[in-house]
N, C-alpha and C positions, 0 to 999 in steps of 0.2 A: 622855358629852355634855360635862361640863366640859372635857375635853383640846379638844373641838372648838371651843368658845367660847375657851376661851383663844388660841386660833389667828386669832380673828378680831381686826382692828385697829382694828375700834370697837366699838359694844355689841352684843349680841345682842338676841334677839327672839324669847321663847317662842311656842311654836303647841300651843295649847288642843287637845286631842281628836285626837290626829295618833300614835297608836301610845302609848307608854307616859314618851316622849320626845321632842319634837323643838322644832327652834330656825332660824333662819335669821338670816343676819348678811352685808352687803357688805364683800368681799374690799378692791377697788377700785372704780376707775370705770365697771366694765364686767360685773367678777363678784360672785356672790350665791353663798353656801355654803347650803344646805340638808340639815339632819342629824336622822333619825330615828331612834328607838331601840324595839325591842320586845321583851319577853319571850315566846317561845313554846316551847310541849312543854321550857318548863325550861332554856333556850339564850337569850341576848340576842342578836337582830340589829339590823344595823345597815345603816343604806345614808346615805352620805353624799357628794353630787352639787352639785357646779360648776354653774351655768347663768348667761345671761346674766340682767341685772337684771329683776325681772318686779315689777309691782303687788306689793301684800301681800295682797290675797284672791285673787289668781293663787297666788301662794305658798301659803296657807295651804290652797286646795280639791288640789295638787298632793301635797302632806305629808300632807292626810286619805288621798287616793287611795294614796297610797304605804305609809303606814303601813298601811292594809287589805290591801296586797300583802304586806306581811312575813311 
């Protein structure tokens, strides 16, 4: 998750309760990184997805959702 926050060009923005990791941070004016991180069966996955700008509880019910997918 650090590699991904250091990629982003302003600050990041943990999400509480969203896999075992995750953050979101705006790229530009237009995009929003979104990066989760889970440990499962002893593997960390990861899914880290581009979208255009959305709310922060847009964001954050998307990250819970997603993190429950890993």
């Amino acid at each position: 998750m650090s590699s991904t926050a250091a990629n982003c060009p302003g600050p990041s923005t943990p999400i509480p309760g969203a896999g075992d990791a995750a953050m979101h941070c705006e790229l530009d004016d237009y995009w929003t990184t979104l990066a989760i991180a889970k440990r499962v069966h002893g593997e960390t996955r990861m899914l880290n997805l581009h979208l255009p700008h959305y709310r922060d509880p847009v964001l954050t019910e998307m990250a819970k959702l997603l993190g429950d997918r890993l």
